[in-house]
C-alpha positions, 0 to 999 in steps of 0.5 A: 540515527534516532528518529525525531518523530515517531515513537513506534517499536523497533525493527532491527532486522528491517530489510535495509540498504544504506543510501548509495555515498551519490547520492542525496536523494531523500529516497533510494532503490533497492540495488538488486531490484526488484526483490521478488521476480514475476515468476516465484511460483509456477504458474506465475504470470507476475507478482506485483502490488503486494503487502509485507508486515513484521510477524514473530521476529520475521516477515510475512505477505500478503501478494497479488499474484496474477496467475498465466489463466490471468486469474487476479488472486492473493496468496500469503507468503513468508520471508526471514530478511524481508528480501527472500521470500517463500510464497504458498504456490495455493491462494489464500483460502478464505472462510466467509459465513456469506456465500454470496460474498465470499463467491471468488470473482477476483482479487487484487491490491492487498493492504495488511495492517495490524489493529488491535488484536489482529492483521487486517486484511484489505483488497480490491474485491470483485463482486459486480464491479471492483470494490473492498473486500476485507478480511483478518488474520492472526497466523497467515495461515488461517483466513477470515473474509467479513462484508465488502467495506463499501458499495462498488466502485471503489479501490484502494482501501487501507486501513489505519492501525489503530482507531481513532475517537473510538472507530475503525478508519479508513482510506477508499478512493471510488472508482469505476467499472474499468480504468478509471481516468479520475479519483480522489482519496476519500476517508471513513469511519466505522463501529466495527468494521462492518457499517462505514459512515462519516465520509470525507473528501481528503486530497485529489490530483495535482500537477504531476498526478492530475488524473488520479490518486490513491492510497498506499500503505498504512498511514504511519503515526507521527508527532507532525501528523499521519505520514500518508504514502500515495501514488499518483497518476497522470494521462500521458501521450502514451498512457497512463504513468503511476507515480508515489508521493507524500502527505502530512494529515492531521493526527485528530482529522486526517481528512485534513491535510498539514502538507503535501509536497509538490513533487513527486518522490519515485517516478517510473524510471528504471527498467522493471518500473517503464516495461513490463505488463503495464508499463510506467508504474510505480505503485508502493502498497507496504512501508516498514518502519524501525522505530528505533532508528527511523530505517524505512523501507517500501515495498512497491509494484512495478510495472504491474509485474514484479515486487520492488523496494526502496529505503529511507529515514522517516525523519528525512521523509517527513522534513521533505514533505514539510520543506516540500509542500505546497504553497497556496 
């Protein structure tokens, strides 16, 4: 079906699995889930967390990969469908004019947008604490890492794909040295990529995430506001368990909220979701839209371990958060 909302280019060859004929959920999971197992590569401990782009009529990724020494890295990899993928068993070697940050203490989390003339890469960076390391590409083959956006700590930095009143714009949600049990979804803006200013608190927890939330793929442009995709968290009995929702955000300020729905949309359920490395994690960090149809599919971590997908339409997602949202 034709999209009502977003005026975006098409994708036709977007990995894609119609919604099983029971159900009526507005989101649904990949059948052969996950799409990529912990062990791909050799040496690999898991495969999680990670972030997929259209590129030249195929796809390419950008991956954590947490390796048996439990080195937390990124490597870059490549897909003809979206669902098998070829990963460099090297990480990514990225070329920094600064030594002192380009020194690799560890890397984890990417975001890959396109902006302007090149993949922007974004991820949480280790220097002295977590904060966002952000580099660019053009090939995925050849990378370039520029200054950490922010001072530590922070995490989940994702970028928007295209500038707004003449700036770079960005998502971040400060943090702490370790697990940090609280957070909140920050926007900023910057001249070029380099000096971040004009901070502004966006959204924080709510009922079925009260502890902590963040950011997860980029934003997508649409006619009723920026679609934001975020996970949430909330303190269990037995630990933390990431959840992933929806927002609504004004397309001139998206520090404002149109609407955000109440529930959440995926929660961990399914095995690959409840056990593993980190059990209870669903935590969504790439979203592919056809533009032509509205086909969408995410492309989420589980468990800390391995790489999943799940499919919906955007028109449906966006009437959901509408229909969703909650009232004061």
């Amino acid at each position: 079906m034709a999209t009502r909302y977003t005026s975006l280019p098409a994708l036709p060859n977007i990995p894609w699995e119609a919604r099983p004929h029971d159900s009526s959920e507005v989101i649904w999971r990949y059948s052969r889930n996950p799409v990529i197992p912990r062990n791909l590569i050799p040496r690999a401990n898991s495969i999680f967390n990670s972030a997929v782009v259209p590129f030249e009529g195929k796809f390419a990724g950008v991956f954590r990969i947490d390796d048996t020494r439990r080195v937390m890295n990124l490597y870059r990899g490549s897909s003809m469908d979206g669902f098998n993928w070829q990963i460099d068993p090297q990480p990514i070697n990225f070329v920094c004019d600064d030594p002192e940050i380009a020194a690799f203490q560890y890397r984890y989390d990417p975001r890959v947008c396109w902006c302007e003339d090149r993949y922007w890469v974004t991820w949480c960076n280790g220097y002295h604490g977590p904060t966002i390391g952000i580099g660019y590409t053009q090939d995925f083959i050849n990378f370039t890492q520029i200054e950490n956006a922010l001072l530590p700590f922070n995490r989940n930095g994702v970028l928007f794909p295209r500038q707004i009143h003449g700036k770079y714009t960005m998502f971040s949600r400060p943090s702490d040295n370790g697990h940090t049990p609280f957070g909140d979804i920050y926007y900023s803006e910057s001249p070029d990529m380099i000096h971040w200013g004009h901070h502004r608190w966006v959204l924080g927890p709510g009922s079925w995430c009260y502890t902590k939330v963040g950011a997860g793929p980029t934003p997508i442009e649409t006619s009723e506001g920026w679609l934001l995709i975020y996970h949430g968290v909330l303190t269990s009995c037995n630990g933390y368990v990431y959840s992933m929702s929806a927002a609504l955000l004004d397309l001139d300020q998206p520090w404002k909220v149109i609407a955000r729905a109440a529930p959440y949309l995926i929660s961990p359920q399914m095995l690959y979701e409840c056990v593993g490395d980190v059990p209870n994690v669903v935590f969504p960090c790439a979203a592919l839209l056809d533009g032509a149809t509205g086909r969408m599919a995410i492309y989420y971590g589980a468990a800390d371990t391995v790489t999943a997908l799940a499919f919906t339409h955007v028109d449906d997602l966006v009437d959901w958060v509408k229909a969703e949202a909650i009232r004061n």
